[in-house]
N, CA, C and O of each residue as an XYZ file, in Angstrom:
556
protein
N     -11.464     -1.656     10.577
C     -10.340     -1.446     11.479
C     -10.860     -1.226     12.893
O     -11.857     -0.547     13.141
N     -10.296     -1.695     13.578
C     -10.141     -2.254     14.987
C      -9.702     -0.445     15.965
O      -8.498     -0.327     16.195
N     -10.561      0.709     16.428
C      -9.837      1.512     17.143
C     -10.124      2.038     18.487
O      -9.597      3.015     19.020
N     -11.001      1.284     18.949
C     -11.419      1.756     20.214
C     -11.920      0.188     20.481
O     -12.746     -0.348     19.743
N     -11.277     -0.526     21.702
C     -11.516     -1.505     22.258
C     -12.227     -1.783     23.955
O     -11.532     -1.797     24.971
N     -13.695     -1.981     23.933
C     -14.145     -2.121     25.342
C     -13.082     -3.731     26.186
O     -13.036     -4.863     25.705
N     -12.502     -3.333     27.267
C     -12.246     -4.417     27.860
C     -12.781     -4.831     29.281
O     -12.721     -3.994     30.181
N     -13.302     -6.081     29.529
C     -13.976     -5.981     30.880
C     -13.346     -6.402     31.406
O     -12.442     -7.112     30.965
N     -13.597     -6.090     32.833
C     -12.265     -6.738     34.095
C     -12.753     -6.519     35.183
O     -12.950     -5.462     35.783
N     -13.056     -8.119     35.571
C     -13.220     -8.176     37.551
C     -11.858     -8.084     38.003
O     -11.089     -7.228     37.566
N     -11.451     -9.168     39.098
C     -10.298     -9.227     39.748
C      -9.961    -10.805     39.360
O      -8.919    -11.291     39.798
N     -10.732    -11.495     38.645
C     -10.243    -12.419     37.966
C      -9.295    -12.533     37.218
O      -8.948    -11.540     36.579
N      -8.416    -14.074     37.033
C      -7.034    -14.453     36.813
C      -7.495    -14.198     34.925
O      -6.692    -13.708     34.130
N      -8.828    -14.624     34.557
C      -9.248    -14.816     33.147
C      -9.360    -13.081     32.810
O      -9.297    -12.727     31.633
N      -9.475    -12.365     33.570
C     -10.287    -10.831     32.807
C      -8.961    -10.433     32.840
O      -8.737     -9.927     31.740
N      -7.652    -10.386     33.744
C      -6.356    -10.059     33.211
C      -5.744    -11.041     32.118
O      -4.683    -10.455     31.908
N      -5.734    -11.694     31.630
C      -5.614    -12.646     30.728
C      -5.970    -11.771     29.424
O      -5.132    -11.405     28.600
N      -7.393    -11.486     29.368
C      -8.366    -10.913     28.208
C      -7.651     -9.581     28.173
O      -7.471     -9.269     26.996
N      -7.056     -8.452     29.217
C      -6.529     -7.207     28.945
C      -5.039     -7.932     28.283
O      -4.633     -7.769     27.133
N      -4.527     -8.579     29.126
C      -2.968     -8.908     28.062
C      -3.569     -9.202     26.538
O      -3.200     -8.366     25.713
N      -4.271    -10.055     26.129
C      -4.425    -10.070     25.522
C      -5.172     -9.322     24.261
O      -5.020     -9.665     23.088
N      -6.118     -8.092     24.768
C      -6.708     -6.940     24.072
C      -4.679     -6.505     23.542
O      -4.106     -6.650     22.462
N      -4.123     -5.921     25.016
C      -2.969     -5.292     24.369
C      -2.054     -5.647     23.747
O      -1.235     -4.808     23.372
N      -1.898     -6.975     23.444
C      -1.242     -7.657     22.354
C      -1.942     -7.648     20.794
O      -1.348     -7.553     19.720
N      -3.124     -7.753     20.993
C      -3.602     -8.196     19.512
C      -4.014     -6.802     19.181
O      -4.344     -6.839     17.995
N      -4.159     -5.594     19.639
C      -4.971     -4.293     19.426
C      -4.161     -3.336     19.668
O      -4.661     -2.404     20.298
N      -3.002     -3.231     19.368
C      -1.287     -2.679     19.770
C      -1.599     -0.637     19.116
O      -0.775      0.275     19.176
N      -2.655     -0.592     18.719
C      -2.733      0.562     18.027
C      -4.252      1.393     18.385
O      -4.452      2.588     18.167
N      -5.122      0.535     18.916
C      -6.655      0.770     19.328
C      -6.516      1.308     20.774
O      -5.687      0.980     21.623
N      -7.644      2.323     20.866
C      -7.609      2.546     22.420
C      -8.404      2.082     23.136
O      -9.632      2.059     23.057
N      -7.301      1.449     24.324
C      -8.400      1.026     25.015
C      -8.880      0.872     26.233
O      -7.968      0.702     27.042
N      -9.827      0.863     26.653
C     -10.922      1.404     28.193
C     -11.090     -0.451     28.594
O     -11.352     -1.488     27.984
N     -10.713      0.024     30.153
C     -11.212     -0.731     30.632
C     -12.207     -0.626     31.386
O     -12.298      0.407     32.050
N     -13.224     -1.642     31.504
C     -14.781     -1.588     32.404
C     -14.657     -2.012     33.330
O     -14.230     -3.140     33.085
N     -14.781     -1.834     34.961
C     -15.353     -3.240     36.184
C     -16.955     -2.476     36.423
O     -17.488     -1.439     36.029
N     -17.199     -3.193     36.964
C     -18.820     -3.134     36.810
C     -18.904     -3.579     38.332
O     -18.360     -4.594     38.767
N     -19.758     -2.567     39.189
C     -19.551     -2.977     40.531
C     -21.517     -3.001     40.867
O     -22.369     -2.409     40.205
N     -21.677     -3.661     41.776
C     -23.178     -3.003     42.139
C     -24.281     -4.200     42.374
O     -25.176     -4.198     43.220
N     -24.087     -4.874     41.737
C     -24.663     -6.282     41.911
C     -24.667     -7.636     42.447
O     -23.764     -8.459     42.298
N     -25.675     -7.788     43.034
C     -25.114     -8.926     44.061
C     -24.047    -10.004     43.314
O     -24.031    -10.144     42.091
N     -23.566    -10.404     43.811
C     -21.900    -11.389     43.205
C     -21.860    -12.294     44.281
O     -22.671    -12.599     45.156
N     -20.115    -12.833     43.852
C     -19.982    -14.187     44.393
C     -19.768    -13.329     45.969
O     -19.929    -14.003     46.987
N     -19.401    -11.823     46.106
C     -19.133    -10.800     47.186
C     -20.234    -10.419     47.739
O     -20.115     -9.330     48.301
N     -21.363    -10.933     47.809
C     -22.857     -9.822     48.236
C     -22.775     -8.433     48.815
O     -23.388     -7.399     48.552
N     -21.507     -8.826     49.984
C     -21.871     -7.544     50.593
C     -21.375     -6.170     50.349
O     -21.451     -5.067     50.891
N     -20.743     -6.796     49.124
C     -20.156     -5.315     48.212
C     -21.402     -4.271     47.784
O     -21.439     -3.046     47.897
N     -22.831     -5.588     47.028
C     -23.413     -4.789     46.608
C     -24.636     -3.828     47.771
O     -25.390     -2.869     47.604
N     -24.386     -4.464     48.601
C     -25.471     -3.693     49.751
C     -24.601     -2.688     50.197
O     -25.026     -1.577     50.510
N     -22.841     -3.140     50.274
C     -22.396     -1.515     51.334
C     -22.764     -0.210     50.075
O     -22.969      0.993     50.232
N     -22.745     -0.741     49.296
C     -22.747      0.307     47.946
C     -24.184      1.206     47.864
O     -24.324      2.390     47.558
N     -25.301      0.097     48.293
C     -26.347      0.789     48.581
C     -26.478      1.101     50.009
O     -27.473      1.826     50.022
N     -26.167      1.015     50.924
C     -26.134      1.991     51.958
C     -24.565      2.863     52.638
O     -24.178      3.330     53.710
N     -24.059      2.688     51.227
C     -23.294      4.525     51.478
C     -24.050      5.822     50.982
O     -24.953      5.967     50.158
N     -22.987      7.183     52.203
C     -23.721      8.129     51.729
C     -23.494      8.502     49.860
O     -24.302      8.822     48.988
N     -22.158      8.290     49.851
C     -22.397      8.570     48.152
C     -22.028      6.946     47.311
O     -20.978      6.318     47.177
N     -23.291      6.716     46.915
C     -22.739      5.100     46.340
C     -22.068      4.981     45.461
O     -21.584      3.875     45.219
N     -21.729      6.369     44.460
C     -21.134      6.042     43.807
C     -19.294      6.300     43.693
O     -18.512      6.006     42.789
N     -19.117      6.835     44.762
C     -17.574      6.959     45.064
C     -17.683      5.631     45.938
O     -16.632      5.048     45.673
N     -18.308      4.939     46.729
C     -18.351      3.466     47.118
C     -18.140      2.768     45.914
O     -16.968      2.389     45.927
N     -18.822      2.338     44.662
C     -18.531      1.807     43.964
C     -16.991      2.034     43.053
O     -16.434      1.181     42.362
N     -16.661      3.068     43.238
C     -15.384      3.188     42.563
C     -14.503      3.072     43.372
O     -13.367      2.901     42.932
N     -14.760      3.137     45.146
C     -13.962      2.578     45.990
C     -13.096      1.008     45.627
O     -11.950      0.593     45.452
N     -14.589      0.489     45.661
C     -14.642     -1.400     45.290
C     -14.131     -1.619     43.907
O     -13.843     -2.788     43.651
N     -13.956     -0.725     42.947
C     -13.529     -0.934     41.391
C     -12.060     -0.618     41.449
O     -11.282     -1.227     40.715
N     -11.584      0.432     42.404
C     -10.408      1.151     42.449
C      -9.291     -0.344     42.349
O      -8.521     -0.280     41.391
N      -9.147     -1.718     43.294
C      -8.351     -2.511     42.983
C      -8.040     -3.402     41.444
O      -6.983     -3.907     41.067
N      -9.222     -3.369     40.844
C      -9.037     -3.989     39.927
C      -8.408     -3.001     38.584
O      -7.642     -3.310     37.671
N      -8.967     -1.945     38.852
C      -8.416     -0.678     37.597
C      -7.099     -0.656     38.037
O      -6.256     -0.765     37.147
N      -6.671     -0.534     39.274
C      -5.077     -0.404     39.742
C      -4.161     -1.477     39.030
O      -3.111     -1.242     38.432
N      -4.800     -2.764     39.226
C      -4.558     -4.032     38.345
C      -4.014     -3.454     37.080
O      -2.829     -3.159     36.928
N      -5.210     -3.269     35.936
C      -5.246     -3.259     35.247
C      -4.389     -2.024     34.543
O      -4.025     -2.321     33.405
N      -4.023     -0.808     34.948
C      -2.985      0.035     34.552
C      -2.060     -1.154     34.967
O      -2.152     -2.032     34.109
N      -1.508     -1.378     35.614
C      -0.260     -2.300     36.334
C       0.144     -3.109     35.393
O       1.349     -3.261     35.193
N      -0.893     -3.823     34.590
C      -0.652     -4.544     33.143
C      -0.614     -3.903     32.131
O      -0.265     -4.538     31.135
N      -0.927     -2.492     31.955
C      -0.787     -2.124     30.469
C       0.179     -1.472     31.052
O       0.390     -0.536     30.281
N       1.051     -1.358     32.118
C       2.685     -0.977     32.176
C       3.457     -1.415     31.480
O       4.241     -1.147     30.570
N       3.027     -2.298     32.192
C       3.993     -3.750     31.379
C       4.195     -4.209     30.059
O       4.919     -5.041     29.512
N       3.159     -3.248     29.659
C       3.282     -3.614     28.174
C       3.325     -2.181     27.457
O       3.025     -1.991     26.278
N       3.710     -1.298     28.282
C       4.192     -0.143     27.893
C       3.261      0.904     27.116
O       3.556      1.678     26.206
N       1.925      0.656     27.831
C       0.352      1.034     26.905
C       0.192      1.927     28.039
O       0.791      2.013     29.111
N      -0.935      2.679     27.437
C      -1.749      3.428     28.546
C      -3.090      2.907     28.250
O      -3.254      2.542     27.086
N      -4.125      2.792     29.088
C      -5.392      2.776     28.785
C      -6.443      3.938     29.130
O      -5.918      5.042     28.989
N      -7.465      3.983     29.445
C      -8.327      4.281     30.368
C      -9.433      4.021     30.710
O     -10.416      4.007     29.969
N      -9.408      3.742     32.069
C     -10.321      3.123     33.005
C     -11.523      4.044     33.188
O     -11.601      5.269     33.104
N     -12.697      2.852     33.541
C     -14.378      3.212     33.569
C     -14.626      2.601     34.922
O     -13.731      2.017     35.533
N     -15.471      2.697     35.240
C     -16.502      2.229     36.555
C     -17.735      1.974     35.555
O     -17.998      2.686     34.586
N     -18.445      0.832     35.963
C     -19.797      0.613     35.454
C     -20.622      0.285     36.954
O     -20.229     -0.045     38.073
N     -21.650      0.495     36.494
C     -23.169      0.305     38.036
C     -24.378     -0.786     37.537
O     -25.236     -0.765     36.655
N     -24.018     -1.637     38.467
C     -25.374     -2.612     37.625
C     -24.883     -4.060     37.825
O     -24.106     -4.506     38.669
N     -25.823     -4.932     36.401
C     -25.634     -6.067     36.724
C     -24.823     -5.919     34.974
O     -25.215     -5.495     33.887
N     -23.542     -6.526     35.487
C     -22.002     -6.285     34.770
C     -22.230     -6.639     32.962
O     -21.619     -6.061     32.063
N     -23.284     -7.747     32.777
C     -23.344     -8.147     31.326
C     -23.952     -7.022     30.396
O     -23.631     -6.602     29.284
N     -25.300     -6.588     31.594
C     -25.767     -5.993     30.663
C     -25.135     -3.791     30.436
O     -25.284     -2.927     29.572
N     -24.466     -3.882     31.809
C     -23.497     -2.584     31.530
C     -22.312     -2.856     30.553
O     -21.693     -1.982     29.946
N     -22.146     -3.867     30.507
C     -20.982     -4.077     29.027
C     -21.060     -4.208     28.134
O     -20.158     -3.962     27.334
N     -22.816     -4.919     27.670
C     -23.475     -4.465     26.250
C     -23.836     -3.434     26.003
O     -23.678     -2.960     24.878
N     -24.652     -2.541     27.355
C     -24.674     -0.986     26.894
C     -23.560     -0.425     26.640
O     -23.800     -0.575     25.442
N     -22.519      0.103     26.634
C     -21.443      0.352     26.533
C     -20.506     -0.129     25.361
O     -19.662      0.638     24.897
N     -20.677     -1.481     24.865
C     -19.918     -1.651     24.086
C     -20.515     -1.460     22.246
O     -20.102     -2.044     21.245
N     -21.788     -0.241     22.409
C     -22.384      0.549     21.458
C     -21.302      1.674     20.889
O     -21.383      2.205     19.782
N     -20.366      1.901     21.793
C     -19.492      3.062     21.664
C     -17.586      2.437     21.502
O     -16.591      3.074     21.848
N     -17.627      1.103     20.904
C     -16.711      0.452     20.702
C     -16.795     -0.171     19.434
O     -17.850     -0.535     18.914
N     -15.311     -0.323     18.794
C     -15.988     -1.612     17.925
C     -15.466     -2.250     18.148
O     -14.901     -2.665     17.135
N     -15.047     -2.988     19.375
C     -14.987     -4.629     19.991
C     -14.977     -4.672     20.992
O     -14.717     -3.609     21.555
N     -15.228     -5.810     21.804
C     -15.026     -5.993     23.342
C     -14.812     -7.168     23.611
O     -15.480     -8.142     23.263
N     -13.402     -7.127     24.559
C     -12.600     -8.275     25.168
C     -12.657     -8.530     26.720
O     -12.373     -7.733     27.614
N     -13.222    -10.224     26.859
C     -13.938    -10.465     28.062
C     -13.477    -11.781     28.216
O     -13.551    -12.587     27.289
N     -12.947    -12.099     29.448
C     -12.519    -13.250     29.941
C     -13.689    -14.328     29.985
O     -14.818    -13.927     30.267
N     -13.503    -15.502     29.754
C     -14.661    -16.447     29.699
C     -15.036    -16.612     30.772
O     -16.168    -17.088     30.693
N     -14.700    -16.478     31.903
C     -15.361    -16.519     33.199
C     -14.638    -15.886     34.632
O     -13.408    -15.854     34.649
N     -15.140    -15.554     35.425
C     -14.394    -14.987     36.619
C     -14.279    -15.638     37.951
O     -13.420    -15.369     38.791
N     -15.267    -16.558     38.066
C     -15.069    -17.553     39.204
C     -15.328    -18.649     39.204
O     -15.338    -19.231     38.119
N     -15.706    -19.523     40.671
C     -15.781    -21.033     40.831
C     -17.041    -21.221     39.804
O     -17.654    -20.271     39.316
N     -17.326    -22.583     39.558
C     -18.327    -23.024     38.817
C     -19.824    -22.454     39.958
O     -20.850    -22.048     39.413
N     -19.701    -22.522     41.740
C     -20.895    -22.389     41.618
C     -20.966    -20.516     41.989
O     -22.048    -20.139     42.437
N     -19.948    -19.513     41.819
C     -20.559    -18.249     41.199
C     -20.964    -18.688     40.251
O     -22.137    -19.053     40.170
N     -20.198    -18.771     39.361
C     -20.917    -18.664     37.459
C     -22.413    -18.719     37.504
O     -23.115    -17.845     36.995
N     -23.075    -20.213     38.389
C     -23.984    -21.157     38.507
C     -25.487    -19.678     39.396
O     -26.681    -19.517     39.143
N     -24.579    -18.994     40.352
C     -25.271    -18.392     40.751
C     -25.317    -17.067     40.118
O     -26.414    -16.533     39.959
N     -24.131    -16.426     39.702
C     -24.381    -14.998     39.387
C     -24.646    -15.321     37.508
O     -25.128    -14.338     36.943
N     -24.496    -16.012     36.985
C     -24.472    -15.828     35.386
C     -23.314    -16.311     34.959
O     -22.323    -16.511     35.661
N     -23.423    -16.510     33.772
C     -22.478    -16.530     32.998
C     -21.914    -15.242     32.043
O     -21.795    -15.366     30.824
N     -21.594    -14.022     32.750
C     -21.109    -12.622     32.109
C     -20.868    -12.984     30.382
O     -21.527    -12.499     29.462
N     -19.961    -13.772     30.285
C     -19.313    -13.786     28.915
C     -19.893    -14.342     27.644
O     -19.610    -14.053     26.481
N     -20.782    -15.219     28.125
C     -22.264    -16.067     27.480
C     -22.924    -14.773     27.074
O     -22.784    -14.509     25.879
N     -23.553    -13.978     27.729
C     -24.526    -13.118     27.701
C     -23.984    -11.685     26.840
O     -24.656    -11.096     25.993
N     -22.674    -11.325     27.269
C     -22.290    -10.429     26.499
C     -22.468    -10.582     24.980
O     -23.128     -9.922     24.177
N     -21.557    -11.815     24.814
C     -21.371    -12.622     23.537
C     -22.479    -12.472     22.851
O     -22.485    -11.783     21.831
N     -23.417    -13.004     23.241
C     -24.818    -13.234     22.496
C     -25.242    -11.841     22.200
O     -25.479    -11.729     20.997
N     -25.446    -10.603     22.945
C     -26.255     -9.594     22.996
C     -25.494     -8.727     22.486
O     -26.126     -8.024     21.697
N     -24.117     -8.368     22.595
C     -22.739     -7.074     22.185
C     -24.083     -6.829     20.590
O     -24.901     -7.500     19.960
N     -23.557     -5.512     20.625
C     -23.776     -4.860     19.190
C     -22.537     -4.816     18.541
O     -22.620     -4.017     17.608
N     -21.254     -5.397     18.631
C     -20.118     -5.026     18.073
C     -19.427     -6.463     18.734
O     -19.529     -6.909     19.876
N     -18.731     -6.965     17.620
C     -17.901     -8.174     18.026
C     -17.303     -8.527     19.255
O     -16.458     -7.737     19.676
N     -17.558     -9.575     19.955
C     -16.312     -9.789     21.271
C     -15.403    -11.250     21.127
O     -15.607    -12.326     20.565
N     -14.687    -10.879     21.657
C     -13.736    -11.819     21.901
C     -13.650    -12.446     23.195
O     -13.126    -11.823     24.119
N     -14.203    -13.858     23.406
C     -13.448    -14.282     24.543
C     -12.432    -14.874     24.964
O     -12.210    -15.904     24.328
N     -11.571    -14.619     25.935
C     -10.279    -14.890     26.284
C     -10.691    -16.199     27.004
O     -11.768    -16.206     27.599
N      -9.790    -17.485     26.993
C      -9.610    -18.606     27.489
C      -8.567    -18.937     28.383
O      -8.472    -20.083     28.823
C-alpha cells in the first residue's frame, strides 16, 4: 500500500501535470511536494544569487516559494492538502535521496526545451533509474 508519496515540482507545465496526477491516483497517501533549487539550470543565475546571499538558504526557498504556491493552488483544487519541502542541490539526485523516506515518487518526464534537458540532464531518466522506491512518470 501506497502512503506517503514524494512529488517533484519545478515550475513546469509536466511537474503540475505529475502533482494532478499523484492526487488523483493516491486520493488517501500523503503527500510532499519537493522543488529542488541550487543548481545551475536552464536559470543560472538563480543558482549563483543563492550562493552569494547572506542566508542561502531562505534565498533558496525564496526561488522555491513560486512553485510550492503553485502547487498548494492545485491540491485546492482538488480539495487535498499536501506538504511542501525545499531541496538544495542538483534536483535528481536530492529526489533520490529523499525518496528513501517514501514509498513512491511522482515526476514529470521533463521540465523544459530540448536544449535545457540537453544541458541540465534529464531529471526523470536519472531519478527513474536510481529511486530506491518506485516512480512514476507523468507524460
Amino acid at each position: 500500500m501506497v502512503s506517503r508519496v514524494l512529488v517533484a515540482m519545478d515550475d513546469s507545465e509536466m511537474a503540475a501535470e505529475a502533482l494532478r496526477y499523484a492526487l488523483d491516483m493516491h486520493g488517501d497517501a500523503e503527500l510532499t511536494v519537493l522543488a529542488v533549487v541550487g543548481e545551475p539550470s536552464q536559470l543560472m543565475w538563480k543558482a549563483t544569487s543563492i550562493a552569494m546571499a547572506d542566508d542561502p538558504r531562505k534565498k533558496a526557498e525564496e526561488i522555491a516559494a513560486p512553485v510550492l504556491d503553485r502547487a498548494r493552488k492545485i491540491a485546492d483544487e482538488h480539495g487535498r492538502e499536501i506538504t511542501t519541502t525545499v531541496g538544495y542541490g542538483a534536483p535528481a539526485r536530492e529526489i533520490v535521496t529523499r525518496a528513501e523516506e517514501f514509498d513512491a515518487v511522482v515526476i514529470g518526464s521533463h521540465g523544459g526545451t530540448l536544449r535545457d534537458r540537453l544541458i541540465v540532464g534529464d531529471v526523470a531518466k536519472t531519478v527513474f533509474n536510481r529511486s530506491p522506491v518506485p516512480v512514476t512518470v507523468v507524460r
